[in-house]
Backbone of each chain as ProteinMPNN parsed JSONL, in Angstrom:
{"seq_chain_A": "XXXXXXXXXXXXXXXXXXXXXXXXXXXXXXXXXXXXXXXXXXXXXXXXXXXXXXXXXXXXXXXXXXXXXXXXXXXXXXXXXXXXXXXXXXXXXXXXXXXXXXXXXX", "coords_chain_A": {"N_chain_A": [[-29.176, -2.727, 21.187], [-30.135, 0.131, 22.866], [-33.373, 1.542, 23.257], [-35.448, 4.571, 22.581], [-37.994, 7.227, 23.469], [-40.98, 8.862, 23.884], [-43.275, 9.591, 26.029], [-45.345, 11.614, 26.047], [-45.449, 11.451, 23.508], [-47.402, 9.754, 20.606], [-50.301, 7.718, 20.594], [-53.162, 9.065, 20.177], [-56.27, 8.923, 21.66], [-59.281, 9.126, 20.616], [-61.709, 9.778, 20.587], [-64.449, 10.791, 23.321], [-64.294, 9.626, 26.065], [-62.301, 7.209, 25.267], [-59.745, 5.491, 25.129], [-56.229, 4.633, 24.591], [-53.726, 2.105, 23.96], [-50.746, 1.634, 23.8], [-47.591, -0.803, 23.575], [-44.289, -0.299, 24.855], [-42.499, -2.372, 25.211], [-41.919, -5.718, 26.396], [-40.905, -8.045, 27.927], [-39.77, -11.027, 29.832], [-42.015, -11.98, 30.504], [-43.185, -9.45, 31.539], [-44.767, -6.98, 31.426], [-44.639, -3.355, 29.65], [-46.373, -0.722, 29.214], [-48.028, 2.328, 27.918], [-50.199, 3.928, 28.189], [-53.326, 6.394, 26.791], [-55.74, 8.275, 27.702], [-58.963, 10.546, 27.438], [-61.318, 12.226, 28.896], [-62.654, 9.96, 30.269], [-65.321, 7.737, 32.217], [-66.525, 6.117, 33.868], [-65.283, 3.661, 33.071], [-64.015, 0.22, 32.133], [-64.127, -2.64, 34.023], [-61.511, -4.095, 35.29], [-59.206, -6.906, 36.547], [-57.41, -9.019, 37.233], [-55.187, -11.477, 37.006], [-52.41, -11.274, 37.75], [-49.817, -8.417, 39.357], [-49.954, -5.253, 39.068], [-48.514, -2.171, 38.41], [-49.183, 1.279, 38.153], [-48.778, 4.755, 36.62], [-49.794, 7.868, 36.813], [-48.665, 10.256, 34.697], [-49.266, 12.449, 32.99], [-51.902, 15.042, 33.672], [-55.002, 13.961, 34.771], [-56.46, 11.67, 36.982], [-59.27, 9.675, 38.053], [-58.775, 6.747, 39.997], [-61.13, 3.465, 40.898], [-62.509, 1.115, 42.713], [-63.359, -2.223, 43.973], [-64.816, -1.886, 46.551], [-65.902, 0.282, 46.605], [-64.37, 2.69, 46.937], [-62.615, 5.15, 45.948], [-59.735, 6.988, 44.243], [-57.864, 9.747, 43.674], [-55.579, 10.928, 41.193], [-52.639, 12.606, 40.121], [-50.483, 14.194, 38.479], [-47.085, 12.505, 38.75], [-48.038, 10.6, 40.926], [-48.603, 7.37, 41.601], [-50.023, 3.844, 41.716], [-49.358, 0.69, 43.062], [-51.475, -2.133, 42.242], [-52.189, -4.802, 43.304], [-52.044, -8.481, 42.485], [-55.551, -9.674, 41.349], [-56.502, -7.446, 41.998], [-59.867, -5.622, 42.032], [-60.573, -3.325, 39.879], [-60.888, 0.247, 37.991], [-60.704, 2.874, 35.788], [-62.235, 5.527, 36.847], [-62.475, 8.717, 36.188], [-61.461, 10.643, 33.722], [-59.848, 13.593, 32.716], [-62.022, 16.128, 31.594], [-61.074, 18.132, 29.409], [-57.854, 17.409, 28.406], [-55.226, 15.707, 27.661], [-54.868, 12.407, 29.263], [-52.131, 10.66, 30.241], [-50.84, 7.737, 31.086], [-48.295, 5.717, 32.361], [-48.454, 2.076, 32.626], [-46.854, -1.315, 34.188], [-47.537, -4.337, 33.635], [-46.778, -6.9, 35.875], [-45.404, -9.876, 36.592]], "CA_chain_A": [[-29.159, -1.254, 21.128], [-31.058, 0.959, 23.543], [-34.39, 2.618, 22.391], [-35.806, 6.159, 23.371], [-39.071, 7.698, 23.177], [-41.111, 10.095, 24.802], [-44.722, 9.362, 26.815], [-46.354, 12.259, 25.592], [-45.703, 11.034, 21.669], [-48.384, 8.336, 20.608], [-51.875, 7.886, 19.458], [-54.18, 10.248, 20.726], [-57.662, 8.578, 21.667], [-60.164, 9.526, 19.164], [-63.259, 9.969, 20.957], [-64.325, 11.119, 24.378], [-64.161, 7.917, 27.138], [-62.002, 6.319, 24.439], [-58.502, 4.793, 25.442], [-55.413, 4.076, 23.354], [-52.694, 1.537, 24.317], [-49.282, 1.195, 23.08], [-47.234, -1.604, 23.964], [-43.379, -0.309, 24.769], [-41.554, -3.31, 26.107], [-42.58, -7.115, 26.701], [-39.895, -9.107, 28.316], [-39.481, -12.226, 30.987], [-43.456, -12.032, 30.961], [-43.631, -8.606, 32.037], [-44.747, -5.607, 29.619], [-44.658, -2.0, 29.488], [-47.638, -0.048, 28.063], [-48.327, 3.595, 27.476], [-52.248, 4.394, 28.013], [-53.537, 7.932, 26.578], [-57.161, 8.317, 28.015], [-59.443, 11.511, 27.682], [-62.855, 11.675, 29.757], [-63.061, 8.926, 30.227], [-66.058, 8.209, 32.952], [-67.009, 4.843, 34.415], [-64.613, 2.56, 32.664], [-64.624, -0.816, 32.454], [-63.365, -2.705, 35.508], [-60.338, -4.832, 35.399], [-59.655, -7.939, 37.745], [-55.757, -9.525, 36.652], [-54.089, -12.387, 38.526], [-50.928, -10.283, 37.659], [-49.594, -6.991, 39.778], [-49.81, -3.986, 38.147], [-47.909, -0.651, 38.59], [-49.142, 2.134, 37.054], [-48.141, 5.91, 37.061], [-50.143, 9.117, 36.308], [-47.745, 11.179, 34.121], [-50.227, 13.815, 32.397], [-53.497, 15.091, 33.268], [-55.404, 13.734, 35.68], [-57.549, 10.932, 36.742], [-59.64, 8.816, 39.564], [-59.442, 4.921, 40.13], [-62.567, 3.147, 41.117], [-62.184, 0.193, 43.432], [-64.534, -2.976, 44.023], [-65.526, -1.489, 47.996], [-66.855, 1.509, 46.515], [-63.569, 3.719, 47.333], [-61.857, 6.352, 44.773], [-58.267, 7.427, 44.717], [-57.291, 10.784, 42.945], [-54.298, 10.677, 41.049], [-52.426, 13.512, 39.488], [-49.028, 13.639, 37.934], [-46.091, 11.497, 39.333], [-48.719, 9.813, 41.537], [-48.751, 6.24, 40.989], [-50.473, 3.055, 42.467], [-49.625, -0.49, 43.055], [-52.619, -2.827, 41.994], [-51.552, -6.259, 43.762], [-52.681, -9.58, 41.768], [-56.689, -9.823, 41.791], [-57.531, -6.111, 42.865], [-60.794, -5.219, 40.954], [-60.266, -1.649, 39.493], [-61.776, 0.91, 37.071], [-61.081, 3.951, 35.231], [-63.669, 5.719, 36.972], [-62.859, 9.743, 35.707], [-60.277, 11.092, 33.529], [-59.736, 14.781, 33.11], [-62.576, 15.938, 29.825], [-60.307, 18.305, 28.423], [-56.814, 17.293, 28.632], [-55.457, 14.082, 27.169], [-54.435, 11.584, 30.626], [-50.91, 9.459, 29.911], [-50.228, 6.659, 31.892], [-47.053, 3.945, 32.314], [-48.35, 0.601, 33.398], [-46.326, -2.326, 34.195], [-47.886, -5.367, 34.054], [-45.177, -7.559, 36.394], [-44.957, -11.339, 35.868]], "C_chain_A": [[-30.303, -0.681, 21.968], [-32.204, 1.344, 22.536], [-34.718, 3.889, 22.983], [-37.402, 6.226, 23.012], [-39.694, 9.091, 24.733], [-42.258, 9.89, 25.315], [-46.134, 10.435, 25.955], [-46.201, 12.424, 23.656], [-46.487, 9.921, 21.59], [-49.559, 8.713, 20.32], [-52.414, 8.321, 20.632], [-55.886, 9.373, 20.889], [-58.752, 9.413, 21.072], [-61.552, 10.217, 19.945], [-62.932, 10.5, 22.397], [-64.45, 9.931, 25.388], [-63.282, 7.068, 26.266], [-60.502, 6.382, 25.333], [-57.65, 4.77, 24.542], [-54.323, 3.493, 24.185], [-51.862, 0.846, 23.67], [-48.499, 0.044, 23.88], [-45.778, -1.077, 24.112], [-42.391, -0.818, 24.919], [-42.212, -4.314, 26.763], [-40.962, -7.883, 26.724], [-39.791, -10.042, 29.909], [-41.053, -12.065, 31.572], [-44.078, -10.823, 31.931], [-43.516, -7.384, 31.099], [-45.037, -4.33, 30.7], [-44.924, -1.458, 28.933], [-47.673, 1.609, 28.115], [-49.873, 3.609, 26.912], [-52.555, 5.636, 28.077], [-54.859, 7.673, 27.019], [-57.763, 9.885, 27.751], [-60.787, 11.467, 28.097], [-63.168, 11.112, 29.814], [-64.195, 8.6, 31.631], [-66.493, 6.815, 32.788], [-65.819, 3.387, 33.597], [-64.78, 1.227, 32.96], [-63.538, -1.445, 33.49], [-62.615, -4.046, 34.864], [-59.9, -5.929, 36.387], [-58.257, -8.987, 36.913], [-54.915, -10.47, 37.705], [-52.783, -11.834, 38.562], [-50.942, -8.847, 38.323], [-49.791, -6.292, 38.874], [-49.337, -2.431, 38.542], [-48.022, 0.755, 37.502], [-49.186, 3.995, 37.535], [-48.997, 7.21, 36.301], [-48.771, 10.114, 35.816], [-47.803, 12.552, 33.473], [-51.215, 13.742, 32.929], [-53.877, 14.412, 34.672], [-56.684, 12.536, 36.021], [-58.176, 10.014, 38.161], [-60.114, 6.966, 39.145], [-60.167, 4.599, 41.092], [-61.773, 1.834, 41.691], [-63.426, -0.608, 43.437], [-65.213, -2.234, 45.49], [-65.348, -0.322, 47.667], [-65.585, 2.868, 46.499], [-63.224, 4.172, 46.322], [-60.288, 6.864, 45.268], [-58.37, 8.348, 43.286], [-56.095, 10.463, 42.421], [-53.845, 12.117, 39.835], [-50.764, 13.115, 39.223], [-47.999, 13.857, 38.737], [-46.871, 11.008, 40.328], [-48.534, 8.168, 40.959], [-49.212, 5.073, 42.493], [-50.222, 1.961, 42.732], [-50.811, -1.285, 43.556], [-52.825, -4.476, 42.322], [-52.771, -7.633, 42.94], [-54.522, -9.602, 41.999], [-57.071, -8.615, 42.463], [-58.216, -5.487, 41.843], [-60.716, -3.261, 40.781], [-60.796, -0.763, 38.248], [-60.929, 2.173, 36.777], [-62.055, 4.913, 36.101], [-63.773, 7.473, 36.388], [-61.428, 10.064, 34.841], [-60.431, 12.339, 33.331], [-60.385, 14.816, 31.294], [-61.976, 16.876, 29.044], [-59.026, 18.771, 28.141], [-56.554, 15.423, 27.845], [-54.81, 13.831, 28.972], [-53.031, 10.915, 29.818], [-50.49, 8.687, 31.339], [-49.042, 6.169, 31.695], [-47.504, 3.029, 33.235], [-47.71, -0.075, 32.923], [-47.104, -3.157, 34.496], [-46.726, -6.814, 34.367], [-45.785, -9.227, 36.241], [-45.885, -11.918, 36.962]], "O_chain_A": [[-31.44, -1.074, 21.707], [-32.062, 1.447, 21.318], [-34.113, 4.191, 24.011], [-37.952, 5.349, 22.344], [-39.263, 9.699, 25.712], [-42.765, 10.362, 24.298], [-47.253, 10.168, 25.518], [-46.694, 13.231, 22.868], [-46.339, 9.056, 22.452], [-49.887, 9.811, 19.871], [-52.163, 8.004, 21.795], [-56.565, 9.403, 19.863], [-58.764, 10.612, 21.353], [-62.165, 11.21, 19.554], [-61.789, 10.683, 22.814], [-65.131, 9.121, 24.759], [-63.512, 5.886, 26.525], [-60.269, 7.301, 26.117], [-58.142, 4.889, 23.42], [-53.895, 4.193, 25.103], [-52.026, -0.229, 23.093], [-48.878, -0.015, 25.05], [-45.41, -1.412, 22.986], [-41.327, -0.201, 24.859], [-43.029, -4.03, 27.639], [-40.182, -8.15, 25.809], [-39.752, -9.449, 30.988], [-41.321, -12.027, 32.773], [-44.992, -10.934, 32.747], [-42.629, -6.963, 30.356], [-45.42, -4.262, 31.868], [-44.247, -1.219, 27.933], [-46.665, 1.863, 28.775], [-50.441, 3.418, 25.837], [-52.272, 6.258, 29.1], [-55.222, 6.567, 26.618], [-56.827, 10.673, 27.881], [-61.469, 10.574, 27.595], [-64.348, 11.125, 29.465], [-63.903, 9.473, 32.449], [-66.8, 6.369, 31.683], [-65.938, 2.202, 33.906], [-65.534, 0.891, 33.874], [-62.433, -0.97, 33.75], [-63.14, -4.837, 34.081], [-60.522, -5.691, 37.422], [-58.557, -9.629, 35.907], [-54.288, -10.256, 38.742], [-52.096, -12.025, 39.565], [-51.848, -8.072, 38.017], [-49.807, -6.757, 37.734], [-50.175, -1.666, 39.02], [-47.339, 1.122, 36.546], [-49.58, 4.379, 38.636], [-48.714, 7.429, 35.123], [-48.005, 10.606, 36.644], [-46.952, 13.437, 33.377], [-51.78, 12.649, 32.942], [-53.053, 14.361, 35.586], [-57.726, 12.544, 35.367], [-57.476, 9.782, 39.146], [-60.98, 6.33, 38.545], [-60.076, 5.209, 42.158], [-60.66, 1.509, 41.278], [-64.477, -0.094, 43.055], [-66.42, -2.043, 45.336], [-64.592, 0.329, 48.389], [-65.928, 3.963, 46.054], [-63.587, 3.444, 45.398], [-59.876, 7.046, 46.413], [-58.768, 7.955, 42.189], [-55.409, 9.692, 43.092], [-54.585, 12.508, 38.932], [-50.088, 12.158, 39.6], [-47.79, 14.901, 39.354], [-45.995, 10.841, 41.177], [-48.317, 7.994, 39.76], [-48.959, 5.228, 43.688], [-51.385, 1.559, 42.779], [-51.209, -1.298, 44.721], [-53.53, -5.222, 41.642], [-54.001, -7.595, 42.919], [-54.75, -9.515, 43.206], [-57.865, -8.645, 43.404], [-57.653, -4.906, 40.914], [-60.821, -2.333, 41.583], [-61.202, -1.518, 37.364], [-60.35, 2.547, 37.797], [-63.112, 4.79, 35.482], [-64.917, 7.822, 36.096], [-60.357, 9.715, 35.338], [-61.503, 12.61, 33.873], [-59.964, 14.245, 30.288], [-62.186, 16.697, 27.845], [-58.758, 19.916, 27.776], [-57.293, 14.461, 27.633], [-54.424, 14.729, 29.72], [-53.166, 10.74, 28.607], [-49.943, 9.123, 32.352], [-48.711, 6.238, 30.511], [-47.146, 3.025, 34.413], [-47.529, -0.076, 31.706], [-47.599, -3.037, 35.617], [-46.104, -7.492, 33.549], [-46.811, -9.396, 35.584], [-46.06, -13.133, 37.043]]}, "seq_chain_B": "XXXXXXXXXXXXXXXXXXXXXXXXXXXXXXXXXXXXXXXXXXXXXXXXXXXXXXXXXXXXXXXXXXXXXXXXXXXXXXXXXXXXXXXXXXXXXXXXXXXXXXXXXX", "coords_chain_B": {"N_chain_B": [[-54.769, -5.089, 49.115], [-55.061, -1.758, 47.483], [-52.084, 0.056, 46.605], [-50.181, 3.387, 47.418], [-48.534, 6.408, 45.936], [-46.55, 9.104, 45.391], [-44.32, 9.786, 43.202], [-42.314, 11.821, 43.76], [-42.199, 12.294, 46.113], [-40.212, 11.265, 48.7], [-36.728, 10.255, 49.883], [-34.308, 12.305, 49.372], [-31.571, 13.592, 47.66], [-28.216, 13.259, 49.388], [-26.185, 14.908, 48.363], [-23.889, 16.755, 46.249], [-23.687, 14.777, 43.361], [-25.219, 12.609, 44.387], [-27.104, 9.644, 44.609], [-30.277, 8.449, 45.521], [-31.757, 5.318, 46.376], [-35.406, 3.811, 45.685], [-37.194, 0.92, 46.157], [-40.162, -0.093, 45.045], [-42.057, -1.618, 44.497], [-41.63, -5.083, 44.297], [-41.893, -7.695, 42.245], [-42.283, -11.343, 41.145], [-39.923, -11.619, 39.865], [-39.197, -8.875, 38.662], [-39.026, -6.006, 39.479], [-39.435, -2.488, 40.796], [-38.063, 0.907, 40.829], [-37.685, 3.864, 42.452], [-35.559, 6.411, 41.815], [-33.583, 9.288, 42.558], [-31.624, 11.798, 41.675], [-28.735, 14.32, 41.866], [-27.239, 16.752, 40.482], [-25.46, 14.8, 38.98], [-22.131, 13.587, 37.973], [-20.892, 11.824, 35.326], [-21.589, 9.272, 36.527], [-21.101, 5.934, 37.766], [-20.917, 2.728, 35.657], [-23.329, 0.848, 34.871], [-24.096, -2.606, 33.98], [-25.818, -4.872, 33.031], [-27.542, -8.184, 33.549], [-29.808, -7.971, 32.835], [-33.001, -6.763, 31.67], [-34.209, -3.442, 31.293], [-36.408, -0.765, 31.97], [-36.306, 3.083, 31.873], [-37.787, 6.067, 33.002], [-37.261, 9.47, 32.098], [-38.928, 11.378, 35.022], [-39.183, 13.713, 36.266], [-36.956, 16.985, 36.194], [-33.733, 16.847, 34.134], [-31.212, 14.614, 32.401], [-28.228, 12.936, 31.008], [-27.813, 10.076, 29.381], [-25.366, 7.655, 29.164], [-23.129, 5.678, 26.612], [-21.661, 2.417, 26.055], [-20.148, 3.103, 23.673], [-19.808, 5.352, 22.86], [-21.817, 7.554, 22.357], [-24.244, 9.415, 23.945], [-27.249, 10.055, 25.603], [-29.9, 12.615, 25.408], [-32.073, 13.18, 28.529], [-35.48, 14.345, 28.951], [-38.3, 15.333, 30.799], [-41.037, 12.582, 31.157], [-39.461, 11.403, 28.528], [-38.581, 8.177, 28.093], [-36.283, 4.989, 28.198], [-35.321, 1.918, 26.636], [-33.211, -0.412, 28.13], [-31.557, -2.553, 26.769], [-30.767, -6.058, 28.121], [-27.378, -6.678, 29.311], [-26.764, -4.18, 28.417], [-24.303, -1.943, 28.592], [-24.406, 1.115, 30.566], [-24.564, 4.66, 31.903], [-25.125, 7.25, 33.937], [-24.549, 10.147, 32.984], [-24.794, 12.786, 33.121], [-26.807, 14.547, 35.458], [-29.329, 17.306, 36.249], [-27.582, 20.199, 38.147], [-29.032, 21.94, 39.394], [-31.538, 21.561, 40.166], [-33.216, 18.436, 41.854], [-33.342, 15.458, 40.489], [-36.059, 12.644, 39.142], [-36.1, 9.364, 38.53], [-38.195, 6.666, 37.031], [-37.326, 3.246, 37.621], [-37.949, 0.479, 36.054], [-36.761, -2.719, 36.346], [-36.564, -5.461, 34.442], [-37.415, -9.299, 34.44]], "CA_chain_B": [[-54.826, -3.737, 49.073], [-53.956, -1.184, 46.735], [-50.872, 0.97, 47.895], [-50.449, 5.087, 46.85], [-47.743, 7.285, 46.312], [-46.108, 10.408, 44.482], [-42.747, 9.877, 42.826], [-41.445, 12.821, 44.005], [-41.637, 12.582, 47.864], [-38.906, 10.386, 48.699], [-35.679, 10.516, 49.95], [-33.586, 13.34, 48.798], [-28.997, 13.616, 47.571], [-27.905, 14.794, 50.348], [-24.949, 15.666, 48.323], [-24.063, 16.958, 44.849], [-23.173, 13.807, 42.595], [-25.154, 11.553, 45.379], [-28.078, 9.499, 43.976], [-31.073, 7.543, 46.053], [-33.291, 3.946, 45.42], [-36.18, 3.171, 46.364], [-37.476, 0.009, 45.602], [-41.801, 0.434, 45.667], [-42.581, -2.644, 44.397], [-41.11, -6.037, 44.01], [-43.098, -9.137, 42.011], [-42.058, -11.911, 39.868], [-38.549, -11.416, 39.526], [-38.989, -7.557, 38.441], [-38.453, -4.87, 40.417], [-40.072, -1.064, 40.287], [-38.166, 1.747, 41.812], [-37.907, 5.248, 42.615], [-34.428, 7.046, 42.209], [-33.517, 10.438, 42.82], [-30.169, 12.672, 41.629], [-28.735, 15.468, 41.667], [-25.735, 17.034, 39.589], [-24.606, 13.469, 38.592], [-20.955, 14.051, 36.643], [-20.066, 10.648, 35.147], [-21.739, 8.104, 37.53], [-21.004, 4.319, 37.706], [-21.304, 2.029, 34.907], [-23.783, -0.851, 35.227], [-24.034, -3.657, 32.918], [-27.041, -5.69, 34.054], [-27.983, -9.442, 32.524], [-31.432, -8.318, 32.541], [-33.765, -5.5, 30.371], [-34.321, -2.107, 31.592], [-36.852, 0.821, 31.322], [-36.257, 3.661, 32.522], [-38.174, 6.792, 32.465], [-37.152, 10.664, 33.763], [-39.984, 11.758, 35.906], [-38.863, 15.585, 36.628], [-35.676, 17.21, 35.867], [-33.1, 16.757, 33.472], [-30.531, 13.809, 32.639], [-27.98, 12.323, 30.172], [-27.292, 8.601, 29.921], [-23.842, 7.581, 28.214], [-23.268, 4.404, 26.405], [-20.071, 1.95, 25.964], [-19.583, 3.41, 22.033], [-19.356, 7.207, 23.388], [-22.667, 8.079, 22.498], [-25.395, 10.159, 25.014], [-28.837, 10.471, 25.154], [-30.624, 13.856, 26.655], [-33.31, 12.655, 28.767], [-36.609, 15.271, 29.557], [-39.609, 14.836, 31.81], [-41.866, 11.784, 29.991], [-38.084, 10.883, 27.876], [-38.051, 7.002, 28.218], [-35.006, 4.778, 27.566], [-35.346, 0.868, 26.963], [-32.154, -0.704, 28.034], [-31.804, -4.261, 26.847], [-29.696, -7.114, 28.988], [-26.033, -6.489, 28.998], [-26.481, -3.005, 27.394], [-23.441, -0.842, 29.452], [-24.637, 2.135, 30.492], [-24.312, 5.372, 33.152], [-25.868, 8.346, 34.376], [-23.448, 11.257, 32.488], [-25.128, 13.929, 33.806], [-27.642, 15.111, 35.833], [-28.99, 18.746, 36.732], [-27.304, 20.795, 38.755], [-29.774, 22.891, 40.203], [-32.77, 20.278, 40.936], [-33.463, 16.968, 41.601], [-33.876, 14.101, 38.642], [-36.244, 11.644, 39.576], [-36.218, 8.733, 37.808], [-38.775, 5.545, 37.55], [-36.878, 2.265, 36.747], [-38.207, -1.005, 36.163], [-36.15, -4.046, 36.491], [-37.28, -6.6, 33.576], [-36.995, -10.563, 34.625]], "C_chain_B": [[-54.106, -2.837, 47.986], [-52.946, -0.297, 47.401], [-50.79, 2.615, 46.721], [-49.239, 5.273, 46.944], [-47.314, 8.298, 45.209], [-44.813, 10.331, 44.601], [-42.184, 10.951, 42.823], [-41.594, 13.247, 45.263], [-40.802, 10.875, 48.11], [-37.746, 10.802, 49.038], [-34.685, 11.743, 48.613], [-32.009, 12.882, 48.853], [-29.209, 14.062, 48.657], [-26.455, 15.697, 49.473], [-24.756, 15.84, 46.803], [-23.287, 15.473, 44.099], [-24.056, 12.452, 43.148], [-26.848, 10.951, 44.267], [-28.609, 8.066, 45.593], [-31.805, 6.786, 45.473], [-34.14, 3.809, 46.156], [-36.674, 2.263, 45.961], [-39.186, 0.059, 46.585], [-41.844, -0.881, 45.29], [-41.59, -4.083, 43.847], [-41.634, -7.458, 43.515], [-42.554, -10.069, 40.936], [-40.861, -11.73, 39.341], [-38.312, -9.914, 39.065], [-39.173, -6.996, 39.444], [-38.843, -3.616, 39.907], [-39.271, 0.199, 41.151], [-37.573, 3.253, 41.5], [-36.046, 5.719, 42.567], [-34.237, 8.721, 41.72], [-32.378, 11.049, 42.859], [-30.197, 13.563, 41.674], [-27.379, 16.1, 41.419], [-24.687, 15.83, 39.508], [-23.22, 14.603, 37.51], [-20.437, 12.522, 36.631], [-20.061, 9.163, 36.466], [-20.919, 6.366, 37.06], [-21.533, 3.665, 36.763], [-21.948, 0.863, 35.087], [-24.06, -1.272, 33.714], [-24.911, -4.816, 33.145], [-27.285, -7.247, 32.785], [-29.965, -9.762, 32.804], [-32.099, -6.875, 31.866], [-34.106, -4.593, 31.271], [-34.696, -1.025, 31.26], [-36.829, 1.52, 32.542], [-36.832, 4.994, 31.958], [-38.089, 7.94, 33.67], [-38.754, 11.575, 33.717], [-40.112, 13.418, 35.362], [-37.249, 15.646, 36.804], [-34.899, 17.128, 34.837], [-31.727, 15.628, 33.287], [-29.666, 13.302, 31.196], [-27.173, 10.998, 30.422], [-26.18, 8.711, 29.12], [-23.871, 6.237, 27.84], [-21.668, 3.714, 26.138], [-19.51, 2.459, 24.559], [-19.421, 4.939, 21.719], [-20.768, 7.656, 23.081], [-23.782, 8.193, 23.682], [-26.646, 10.512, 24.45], [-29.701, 11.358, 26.312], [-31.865, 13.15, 26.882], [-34.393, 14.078, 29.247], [-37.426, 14.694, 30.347], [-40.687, 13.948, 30.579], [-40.954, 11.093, 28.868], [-38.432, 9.1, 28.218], [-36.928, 6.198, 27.543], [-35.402, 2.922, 27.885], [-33.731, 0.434, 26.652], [-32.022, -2.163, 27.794], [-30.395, -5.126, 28.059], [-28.239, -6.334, 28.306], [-25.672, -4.984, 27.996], [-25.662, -1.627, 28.414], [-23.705, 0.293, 29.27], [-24.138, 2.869, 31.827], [-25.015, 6.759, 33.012], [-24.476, 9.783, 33.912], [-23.028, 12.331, 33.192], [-26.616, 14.339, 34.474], [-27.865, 17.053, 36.207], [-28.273, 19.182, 37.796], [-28.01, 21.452, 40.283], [-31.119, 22.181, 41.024], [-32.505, 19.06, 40.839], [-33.895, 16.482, 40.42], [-34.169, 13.529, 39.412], [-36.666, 10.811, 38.455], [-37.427, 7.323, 37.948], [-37.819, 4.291, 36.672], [-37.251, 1.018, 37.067], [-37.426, -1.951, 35.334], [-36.969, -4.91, 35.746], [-36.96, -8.107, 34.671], [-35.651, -10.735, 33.265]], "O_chain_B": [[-52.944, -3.004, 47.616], [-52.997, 0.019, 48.589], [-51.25, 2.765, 45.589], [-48.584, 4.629, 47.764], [-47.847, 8.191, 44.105], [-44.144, 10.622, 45.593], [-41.455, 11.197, 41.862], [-41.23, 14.367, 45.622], [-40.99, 9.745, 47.659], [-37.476, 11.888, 48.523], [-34.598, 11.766, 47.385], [-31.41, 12.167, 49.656], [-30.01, 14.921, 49.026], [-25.906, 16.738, 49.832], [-25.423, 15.11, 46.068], [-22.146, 15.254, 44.506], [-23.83, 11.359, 42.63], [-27.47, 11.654, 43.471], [-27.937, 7.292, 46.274], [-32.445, 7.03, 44.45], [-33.89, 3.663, 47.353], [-36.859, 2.568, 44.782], [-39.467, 0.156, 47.78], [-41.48, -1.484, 46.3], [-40.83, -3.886, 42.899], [-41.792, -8.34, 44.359], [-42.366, -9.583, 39.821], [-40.839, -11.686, 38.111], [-37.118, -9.616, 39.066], [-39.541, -7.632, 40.432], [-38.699, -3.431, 38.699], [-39.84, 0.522, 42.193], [-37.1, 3.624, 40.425], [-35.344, 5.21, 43.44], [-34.702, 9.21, 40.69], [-31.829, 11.034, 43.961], [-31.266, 14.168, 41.594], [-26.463, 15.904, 42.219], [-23.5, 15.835, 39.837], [-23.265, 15.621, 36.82], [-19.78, 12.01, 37.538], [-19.192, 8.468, 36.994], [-20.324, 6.032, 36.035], [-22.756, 3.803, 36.723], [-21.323, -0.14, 35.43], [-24.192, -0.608, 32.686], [-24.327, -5.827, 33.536], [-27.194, -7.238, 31.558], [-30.789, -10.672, 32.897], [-31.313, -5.955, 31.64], [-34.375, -5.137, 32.342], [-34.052, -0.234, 30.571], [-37.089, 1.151, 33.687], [-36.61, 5.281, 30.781], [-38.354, 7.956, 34.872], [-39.39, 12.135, 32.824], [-40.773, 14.021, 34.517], [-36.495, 14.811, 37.303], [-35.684, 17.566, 33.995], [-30.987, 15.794, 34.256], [-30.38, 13.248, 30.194], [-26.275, 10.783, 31.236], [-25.975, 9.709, 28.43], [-24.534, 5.477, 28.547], [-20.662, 4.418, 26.041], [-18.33, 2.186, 24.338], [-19.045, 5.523, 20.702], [-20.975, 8.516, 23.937], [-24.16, 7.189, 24.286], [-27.013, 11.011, 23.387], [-30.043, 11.085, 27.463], [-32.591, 12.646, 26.026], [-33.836, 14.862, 30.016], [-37.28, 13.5, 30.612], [-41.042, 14.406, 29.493], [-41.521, 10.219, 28.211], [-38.533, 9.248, 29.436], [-36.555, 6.569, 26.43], [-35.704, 2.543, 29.017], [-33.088, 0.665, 25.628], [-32.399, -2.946, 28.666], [-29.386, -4.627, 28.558], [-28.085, -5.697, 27.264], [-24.754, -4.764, 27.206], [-26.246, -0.63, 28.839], [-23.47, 0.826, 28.186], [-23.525, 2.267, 32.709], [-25.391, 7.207, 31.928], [-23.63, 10.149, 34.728], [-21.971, 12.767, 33.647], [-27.554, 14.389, 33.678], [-26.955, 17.866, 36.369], [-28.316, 18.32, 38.674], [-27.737, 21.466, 41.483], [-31.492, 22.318, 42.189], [-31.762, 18.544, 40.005], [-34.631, 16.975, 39.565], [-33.469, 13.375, 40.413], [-37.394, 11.232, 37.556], [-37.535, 6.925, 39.107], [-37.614, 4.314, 35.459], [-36.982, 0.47, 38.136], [-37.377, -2.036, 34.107], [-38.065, -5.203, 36.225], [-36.265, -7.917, 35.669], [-35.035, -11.793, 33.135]]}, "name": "protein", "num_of_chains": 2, "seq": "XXXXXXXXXXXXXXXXXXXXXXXXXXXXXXXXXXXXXXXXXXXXXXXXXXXXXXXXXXXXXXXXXXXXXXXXXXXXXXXXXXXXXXXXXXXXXXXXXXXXXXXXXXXXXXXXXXXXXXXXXXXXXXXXXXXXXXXXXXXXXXXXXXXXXXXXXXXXXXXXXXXXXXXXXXXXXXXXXXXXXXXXXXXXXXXXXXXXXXXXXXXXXXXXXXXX"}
């Protein structure tokens, strides 16, 4: 049976730099998460032998790269993060919640 | 490298009922891509032997299923389709583009 849902339903990050991640779909070793962020500001950096595709959907936010660079991202923006590319959080928008969809692919 | 883009520049219908793919990313047997309708009436039924999320971007959309029931999709709406779960595009808007993101499970 199909499921439904909606991106902007889900847990609300509690604090300010705080995160929340839902899990919506894990199959053939590739999942589908739902990340709410709000001001978030230096995050911690990430580094995944697995791709990653992920999609600004609310709100607004900037990823942090290992060679110093920044990418803006606003909604329907999205990035592919190819196996081993070191990455960060580095701003999210302080008063708005952020919603993501990453895929983490196989 | 990482790669950029905004799910809503992309190929355009050229025609009312007409729908476009783009395929952004490809890793690991899944598949990520971009499609774009406009006044779908009763598209093509696929029946896939693999899992399927799909989520509408911008616009408006209803999927149909093999047991007569439809599900209205909104902007942020997601729909997990499992293997072999017969589905189709019912309806789309009229008046604007639906863009959709769909990722191809393994």
């Amino acid at each position: 049976m199909p499921r439904f849902g909606n991106l902007r339903d889900g847990p609300a990050p509690q604090a300010p730099g705080a995160e929340t991640f839902t899990e919506l779909l894990h199959a053939g070793g590739a999942r589908v998460e739902r990340i709410a962020s709000r001001a978030v500001r230096d995050g911690a950096w990430y580094e995944q032998p697995w791709p990653e595709f992920v999609l600004l959907v609310a709100g607004a936010g900037r990823l942090a790269f290992a060679d110093g660079t920044e990418q803006a991202l606003g909604p329907g923006d999205w990035a592919h993060l190819p196996a081993g590319c070191r990455h960060r959080v580095a701003w999210t928008d302080p008063g708005a919640e952020t919603i993501w969809l990453a895929v983490h692919l196989p």
